[in-house]
C-alpha positions as CSV (number, residue, x, y, z in Angstrom):
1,X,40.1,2.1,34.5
2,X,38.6,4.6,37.2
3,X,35.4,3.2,38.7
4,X,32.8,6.1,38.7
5,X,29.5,5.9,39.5
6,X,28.6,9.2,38.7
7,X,28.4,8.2,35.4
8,X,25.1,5.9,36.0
9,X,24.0,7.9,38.5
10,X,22.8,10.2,36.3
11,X,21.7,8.0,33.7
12,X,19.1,6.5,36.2
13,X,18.4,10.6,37.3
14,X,17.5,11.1,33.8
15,X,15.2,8.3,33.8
16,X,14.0,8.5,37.3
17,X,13.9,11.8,38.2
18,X,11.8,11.5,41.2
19,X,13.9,8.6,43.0
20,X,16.0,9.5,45.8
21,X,19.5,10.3,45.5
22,X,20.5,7.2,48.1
23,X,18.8,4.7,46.3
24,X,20.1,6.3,42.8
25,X,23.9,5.8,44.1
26,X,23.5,2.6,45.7
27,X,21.6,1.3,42.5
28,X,24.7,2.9,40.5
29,X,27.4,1.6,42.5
30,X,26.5,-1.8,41.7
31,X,26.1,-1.1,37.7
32,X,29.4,0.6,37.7
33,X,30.8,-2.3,39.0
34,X,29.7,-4.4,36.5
35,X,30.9,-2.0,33.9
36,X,33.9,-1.8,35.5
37,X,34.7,-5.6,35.7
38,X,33.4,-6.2,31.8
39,X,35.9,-3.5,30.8
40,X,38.5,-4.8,33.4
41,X,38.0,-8.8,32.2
42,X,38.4,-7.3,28.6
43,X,41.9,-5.9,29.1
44,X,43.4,-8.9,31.1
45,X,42.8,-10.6,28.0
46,X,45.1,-8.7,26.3
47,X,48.3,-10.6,25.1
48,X,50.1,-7.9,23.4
49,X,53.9,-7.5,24.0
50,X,55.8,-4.9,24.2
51,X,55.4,-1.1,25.4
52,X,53.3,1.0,24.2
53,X,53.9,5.0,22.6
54,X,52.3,7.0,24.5
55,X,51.2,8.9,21.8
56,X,48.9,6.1,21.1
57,X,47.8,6.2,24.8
58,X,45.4,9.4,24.3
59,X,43.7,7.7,21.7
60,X,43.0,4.4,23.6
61,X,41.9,6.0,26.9
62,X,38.6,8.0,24.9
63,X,37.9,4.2,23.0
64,X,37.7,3.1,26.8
65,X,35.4,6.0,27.6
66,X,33.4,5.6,24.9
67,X,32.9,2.3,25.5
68,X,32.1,2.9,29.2
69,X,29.6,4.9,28.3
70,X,28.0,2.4,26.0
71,X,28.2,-0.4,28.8
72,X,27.0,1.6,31.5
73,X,23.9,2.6,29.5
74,X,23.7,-0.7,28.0
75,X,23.5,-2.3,31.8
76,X,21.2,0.4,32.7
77,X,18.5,-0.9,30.4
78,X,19.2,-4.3,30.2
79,X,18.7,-4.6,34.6
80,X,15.8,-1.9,34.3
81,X,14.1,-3.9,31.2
82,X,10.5,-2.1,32.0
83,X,10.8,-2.7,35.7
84,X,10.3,1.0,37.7
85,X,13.6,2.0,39.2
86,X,11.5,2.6,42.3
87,X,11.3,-1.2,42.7
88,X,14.2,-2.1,42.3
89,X,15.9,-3.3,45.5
90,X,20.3,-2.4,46.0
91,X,20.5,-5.2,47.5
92,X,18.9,-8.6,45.5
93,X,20.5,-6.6,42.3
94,X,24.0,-6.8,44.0
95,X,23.8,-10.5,44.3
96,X,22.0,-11.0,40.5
97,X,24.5,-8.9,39.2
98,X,27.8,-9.6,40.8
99,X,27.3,-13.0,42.3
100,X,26.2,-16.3,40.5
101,X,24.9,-16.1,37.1
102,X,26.0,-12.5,37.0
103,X,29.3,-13.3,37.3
104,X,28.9,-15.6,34.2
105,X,27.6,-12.7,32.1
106,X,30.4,-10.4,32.9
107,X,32.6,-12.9,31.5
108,X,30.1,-13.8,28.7
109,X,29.5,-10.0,27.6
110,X,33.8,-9.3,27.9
111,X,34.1,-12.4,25.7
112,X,31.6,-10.3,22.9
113,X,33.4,-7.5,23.2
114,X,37.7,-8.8,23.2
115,X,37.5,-9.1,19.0
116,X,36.7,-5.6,19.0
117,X,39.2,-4.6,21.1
118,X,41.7,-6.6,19.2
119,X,40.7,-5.5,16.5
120,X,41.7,-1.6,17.3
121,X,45.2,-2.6,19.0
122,X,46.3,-5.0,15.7
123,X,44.8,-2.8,13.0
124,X,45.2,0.9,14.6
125,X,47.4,0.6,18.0
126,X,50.1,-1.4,17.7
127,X,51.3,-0.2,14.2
128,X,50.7,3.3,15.0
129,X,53.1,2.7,18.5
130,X,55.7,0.4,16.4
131,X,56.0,3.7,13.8
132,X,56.3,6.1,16.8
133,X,58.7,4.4,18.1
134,X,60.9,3.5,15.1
135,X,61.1,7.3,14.7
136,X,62.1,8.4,18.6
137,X,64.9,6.3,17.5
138,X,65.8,9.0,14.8
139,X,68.1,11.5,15.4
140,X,65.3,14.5,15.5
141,X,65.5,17.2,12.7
142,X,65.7,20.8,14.2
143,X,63.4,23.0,12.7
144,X,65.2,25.5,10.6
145,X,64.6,29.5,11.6
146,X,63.8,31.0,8.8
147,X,64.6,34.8,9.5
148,X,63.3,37.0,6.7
149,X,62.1,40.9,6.5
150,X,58.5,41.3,7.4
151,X,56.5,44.1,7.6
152,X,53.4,43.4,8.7
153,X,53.9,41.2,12.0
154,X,50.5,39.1,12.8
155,X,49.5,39.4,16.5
156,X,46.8,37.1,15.7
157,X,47.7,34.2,13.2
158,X,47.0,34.8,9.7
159,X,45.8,30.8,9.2
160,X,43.6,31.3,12.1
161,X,41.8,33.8,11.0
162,X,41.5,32.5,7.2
163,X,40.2,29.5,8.6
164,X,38.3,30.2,11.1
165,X,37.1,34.0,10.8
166,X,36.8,34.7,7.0
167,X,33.8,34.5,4.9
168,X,35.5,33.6,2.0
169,X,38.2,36.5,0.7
170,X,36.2,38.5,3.2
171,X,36.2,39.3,7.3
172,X,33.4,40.9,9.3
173,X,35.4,43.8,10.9
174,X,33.7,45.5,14.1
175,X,35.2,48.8,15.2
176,X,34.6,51.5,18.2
177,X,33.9,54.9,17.0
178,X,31.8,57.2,19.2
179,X,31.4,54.9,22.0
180,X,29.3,52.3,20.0
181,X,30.3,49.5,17.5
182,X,30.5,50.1,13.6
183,X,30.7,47.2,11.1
184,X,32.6,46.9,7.4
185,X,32.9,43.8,5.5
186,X,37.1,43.9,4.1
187,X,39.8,41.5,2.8
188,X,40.7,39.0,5.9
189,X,44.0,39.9,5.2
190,X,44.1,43.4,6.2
191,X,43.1,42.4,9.8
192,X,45.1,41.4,13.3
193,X,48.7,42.7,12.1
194,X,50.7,46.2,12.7
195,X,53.9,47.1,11.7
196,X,57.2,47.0,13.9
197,X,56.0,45.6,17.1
198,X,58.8,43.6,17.0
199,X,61.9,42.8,14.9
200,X,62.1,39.5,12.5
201,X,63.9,37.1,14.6
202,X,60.6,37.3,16.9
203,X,58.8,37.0,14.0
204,X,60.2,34.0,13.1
205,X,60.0,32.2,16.2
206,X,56.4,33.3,16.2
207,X,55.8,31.9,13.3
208,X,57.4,28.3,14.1
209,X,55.3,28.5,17.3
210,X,51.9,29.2,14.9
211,X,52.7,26.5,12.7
212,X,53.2,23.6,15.8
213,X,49.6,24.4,17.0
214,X,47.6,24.9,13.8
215,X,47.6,21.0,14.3
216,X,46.3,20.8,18.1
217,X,43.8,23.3,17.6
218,X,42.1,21.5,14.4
219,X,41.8,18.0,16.7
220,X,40.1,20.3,19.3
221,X,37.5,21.1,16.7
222,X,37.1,17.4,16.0
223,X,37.3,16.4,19.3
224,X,40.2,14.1,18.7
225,X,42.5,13.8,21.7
226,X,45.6,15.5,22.0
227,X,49.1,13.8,23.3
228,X,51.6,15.3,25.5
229,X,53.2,17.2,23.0
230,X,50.3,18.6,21.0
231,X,48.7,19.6,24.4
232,X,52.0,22.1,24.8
233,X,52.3,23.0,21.5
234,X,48.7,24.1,22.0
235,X,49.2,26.0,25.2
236,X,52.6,27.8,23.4
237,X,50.1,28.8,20.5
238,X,47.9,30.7,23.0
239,X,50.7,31.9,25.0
240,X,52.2,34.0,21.7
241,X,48.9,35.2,21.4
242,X,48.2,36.6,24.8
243,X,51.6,38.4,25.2
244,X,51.8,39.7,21.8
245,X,48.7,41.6,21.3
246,X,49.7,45.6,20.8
247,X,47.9,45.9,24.0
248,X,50.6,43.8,26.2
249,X,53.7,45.1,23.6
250,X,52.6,48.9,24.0
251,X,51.7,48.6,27.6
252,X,55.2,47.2,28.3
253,X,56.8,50.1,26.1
254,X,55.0,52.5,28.2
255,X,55.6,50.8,31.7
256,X,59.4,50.8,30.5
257,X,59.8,54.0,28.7
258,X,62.4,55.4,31.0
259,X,64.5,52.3,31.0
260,X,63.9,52.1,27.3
261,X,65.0,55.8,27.1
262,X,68.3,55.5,28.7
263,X,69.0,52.3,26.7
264,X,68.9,53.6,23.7
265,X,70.8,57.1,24.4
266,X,73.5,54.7,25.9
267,X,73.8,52.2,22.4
268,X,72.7,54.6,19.6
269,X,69.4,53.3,18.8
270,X,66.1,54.6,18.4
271,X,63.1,54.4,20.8
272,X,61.5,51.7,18.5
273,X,64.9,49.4,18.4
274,X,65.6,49.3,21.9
275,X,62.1,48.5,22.4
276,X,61.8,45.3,20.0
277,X,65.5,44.6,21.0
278,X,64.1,44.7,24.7
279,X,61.1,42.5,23.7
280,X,62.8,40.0,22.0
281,X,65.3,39.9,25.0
282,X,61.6,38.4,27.0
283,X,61.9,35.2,24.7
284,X,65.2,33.9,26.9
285,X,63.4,34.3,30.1
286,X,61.9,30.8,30.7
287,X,60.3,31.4,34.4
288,X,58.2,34.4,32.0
289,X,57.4,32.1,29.6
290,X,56.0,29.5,32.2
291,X,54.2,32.6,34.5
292,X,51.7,32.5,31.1
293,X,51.6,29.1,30.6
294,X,51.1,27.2,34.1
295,X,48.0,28.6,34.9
296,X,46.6,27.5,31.2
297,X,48.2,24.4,31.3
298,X,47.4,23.2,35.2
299,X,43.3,24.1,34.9
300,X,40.8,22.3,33.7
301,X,39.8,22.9,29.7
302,X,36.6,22.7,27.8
303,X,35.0,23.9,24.5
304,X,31.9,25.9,25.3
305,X,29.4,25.9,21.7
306,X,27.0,28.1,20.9
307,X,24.1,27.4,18.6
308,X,24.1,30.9,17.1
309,X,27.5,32.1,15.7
310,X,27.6,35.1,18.6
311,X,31.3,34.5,19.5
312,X,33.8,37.4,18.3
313,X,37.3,37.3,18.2
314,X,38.7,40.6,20.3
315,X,41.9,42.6,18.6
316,X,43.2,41.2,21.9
317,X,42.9,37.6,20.8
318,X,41.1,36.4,24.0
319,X,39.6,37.3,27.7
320,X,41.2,36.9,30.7
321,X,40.3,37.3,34.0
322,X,41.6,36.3,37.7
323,X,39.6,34.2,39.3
324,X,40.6,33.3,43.0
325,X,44.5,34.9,42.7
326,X,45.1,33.1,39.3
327,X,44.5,33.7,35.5
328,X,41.6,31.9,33.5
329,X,41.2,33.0,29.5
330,X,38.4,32.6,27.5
331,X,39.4,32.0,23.4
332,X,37.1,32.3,20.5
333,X,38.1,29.8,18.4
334,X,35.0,30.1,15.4
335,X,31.7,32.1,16.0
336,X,30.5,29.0,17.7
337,X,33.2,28.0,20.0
338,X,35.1,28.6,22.4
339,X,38.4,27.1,24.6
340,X,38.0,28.1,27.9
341,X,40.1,27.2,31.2
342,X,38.5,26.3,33.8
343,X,38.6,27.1,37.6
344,X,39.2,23.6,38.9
345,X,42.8,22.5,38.3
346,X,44.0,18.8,37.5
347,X,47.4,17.0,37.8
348,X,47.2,15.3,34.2
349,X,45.4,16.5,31.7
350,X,42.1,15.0,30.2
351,X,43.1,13.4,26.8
352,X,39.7,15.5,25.7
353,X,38.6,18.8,26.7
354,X,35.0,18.8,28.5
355,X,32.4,19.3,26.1
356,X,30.0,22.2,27.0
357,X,27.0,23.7,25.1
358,X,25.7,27.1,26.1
359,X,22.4,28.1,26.4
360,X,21.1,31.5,25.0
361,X,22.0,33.2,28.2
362,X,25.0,31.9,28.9
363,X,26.5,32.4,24.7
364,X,25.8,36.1,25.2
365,X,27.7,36.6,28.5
366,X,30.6,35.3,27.1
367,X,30.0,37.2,23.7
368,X,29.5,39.9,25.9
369,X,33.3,39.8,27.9
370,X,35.2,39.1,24.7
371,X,33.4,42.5,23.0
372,X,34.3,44.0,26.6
373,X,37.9,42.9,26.3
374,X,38.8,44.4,22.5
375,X,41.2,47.3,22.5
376,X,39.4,48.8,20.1
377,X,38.3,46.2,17.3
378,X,36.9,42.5,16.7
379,X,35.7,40.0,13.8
380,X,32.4,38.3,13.9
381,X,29.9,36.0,11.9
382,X,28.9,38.2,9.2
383,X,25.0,37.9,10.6
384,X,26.4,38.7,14.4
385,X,24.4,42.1,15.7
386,X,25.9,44.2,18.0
387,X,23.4,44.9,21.0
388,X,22.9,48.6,21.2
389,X,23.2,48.2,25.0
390,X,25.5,45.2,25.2
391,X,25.1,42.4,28.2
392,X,27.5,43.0,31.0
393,X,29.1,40.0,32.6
394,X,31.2,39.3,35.6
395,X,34.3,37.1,34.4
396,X,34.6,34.6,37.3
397,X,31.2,34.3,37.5
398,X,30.8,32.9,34.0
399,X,33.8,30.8,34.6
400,X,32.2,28.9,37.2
401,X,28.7,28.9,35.2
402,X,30.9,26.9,32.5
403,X,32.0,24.8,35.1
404,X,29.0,23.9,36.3
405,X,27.4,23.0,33.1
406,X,30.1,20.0,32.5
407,X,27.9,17.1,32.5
408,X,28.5,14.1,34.5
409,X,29.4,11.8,31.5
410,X,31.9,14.2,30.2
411,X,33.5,13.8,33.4
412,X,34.9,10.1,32.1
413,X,37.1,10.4,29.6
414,X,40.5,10.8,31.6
415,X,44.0,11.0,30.6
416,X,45.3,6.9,30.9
């Protein structure tokens, strides 16, 4: 378990706004430690034989977190107990906490807390490993591609925006016309498909891909954390989404339209089937594949709310942006949230995205890129109002706003 003192740092900030920021870190080195030995004397305890899943790992590493949170606040007020911060002296608390007696009520407050602990590996942990591994021991059942003709092919989920986007039977549908933003109310279904972007083999990869992150993306919501594998089937689910937008599949057709041209003179097909046969010929390149995914799957993540349901989801499915030389996306996942990658990058993933909530200001400006980065059409909250002179915003410049609004506590929960 990381020791951070960050974490009581601003705890004592909070209470103690006023105090100096060297006597704040020294007083919060020392309660860290504390924290840091309770939670460290509480897992040596720990009998428990044999490995682990690390499926189950995830799950153990944000019941850590939460519990440093509880400590560190719960040392906080137990060594403050009325007294002013400002009195406090660094260095007679280092030697009543970590010397003597203190040492004593480490031990004392680790004994409390072990059943508890116990209590989650015999009842949740272990069984919940023992199963995961009983089945890696399966021979692993291939999902079956179901290839069927479709006419209508989904650029944005149909699940996703039944879920998340409908009012009932019904969508909020915002359209350009005139150079300003027109609203109709209509069936949920008849939104975010087209026909023959591409042919049904696509389709039905597409649609194995939609059904692997439907999963991931209701544990985000819930802010459950998400294991190795649901973390990529996640980042496959927004992949899909980014490169099969009519914008990105057109755009292609266009940039390719000669080669496309002489391909289909030279086989007998038509325009269209050379194109879709081209397009589905992108789904064997693996180094594409992973040019769309690294830069999601290497940056930071959080899930920006909004108190006001002002998010809309873009024809385009999400906003992207370059900020430094590298791809960030912004993705409205309900009125009120958003997944957004961050700037900062990290060599394992959190088991938790960082939890941000946006003010006023800061809600609008990222409203105000995803209206900017529809083709031509988005869905809304059925009370969203489009500003008749809507807010520009500079993408990286948001980005880092987001960034800089991850709280210090958030900063905790770590992948194990």
């Amino acid at each position: 378990m990381i020791n951070d003192p960050s974490i009581a740092e601003s705890m004592i900030l909070r209470q103690a706004p006023n105090l100096s920021r060297e006597k704040a870190h020294a007083l919060a080195l020392i309660w860290a430690e504390v924290v840091h030995r309770i939670i460290g004397s509480i897992l040596a305890k720990d009998d428990s034989e044999g490995p682990l899943h690390f499926n189950v790992r995830a799950e153990m590493s944000l019941d850590l977190s939460k519990m440093l949170l509880f400590l560190t606040e719960a040392v906080i007020k137990k060594r403050v107990d009325g007294r002013p911060i400002e009195d406090i002296s660094p260095e007679a608390e280092a030697l009543a906490c970590l010397e003597g007696e203190g040492v004593s009520e480490i031990e004392s407050t680790a004994d409390n807390l072990y059943p508890w602990w116990r209590d989650r590996m015999d009842v949740r942990w272990l069984p919940k490993s023992s199963k995961a591994l009983e089945k890696d021991t399966q021979p692993r059942r291939m999902k079956s591609l179901a290839v069927k003709p479709v006419r209508d092919k989904h650029f944005i989920s149909r699940w996703f925006i039944r879920d998340f986007w409908a009012d009932g039977p019904s969508a909020t549908r915002w359209r350009k016309a005139g150079g300003s933003w027109t609203r109709r109310l209509l069936p949920f279904g008849r939104w975010g498909h087209k026909v023959g972007l591409w042919d049904d083999r696509v389709e039905a990869w597409f649609s194995l891909i939609e059904g692997d992150g439907k999963r991931p993306i209701e544990m985000l919501m819930k802010i459950e954390p998400l294991n190795p594998p649901q973390q990529q089937a996640l980042v496959a689910f927004l992949v899909i989404h980014m490169i099969r937008n009519p914008s990105v599949v057109e755009g292609l057709r266009w940039h390719l339209r000669d080669v496309l041209e002489v391909g289909a003179s030279e086989t007998g097909l038509s325009f269209d089937d050379m194109a879709r046969a081209a397009y589905a010929s992108l789904f064997g390149d693996s180094e594409l594949y992973r040019a769309w995914a690294e830069p999601v799957f290497v940056s930071q993540w959080a899930i920006v709310t909004s108190e006001d349901p002002i998010f809309v989801l873009p024809d385009t499915f999400c906003a992207r942006g370059i900020v430094g030389d590298t791809t960030r996306i912004i993705v409205p996942l309900t009125p009120t949230r958003c997944f957004v990658t961050l700037a900062a990058t990290e060599d394992a993933k959190r088991i938790v995205p960082f939890n941000v909530r946006a003010d006023a200001r800061l809600a609008r400006r990222i409203s105000a890129l995803l209206i900017e980065s529809a083709q031509s059409e988005f869905l809304s909250h059925r009370d969203f109002v489009c500003d008749a002179e809507p807010m520009t915003a500079e993408f990286a410049n948001v980005i880092a706003e987001i960034g800089d609004a991850v709280a210090p506590a958030d900063r905790s929960i770590r992948s194990p």
